[in-house]
Phi, psi and omega in degrees: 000153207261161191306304201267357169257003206239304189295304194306301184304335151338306193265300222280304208252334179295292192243046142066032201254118163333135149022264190308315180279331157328317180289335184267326188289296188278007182041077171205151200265233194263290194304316179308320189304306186306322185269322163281003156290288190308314169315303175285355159240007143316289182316321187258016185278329164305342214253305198285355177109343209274349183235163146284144184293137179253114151277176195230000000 
């Protein structure tokens, strides 16, 4: 997982942190916050097993 797909779950599942504050804390827009999630819990669904791995 990349430094900022590492930061968002951290604040989204960790500390529990809204959307919108994530999005101000990390200076990032809507769409950005969506698209580095869904990339990291791609990632994390290959590690724990639940996606098959895709390569990229």
């Amino acid at each position: 997982m990349s430094r900022e797909q590492k930061e968002l779950v951290q604040r989204l599942y960790v500390d529990d942190l809204d959307r919108r504050k994530i999005e101000l804390e990390m200076s990032i827009e809507k769409s950005t916050f969506y698209r580095i999630k869904e990339k990291a819990l791609i990632i994390y669904g290959e590690v724990v097993g639940h996606i098959p791995y895709m390569i990229k």
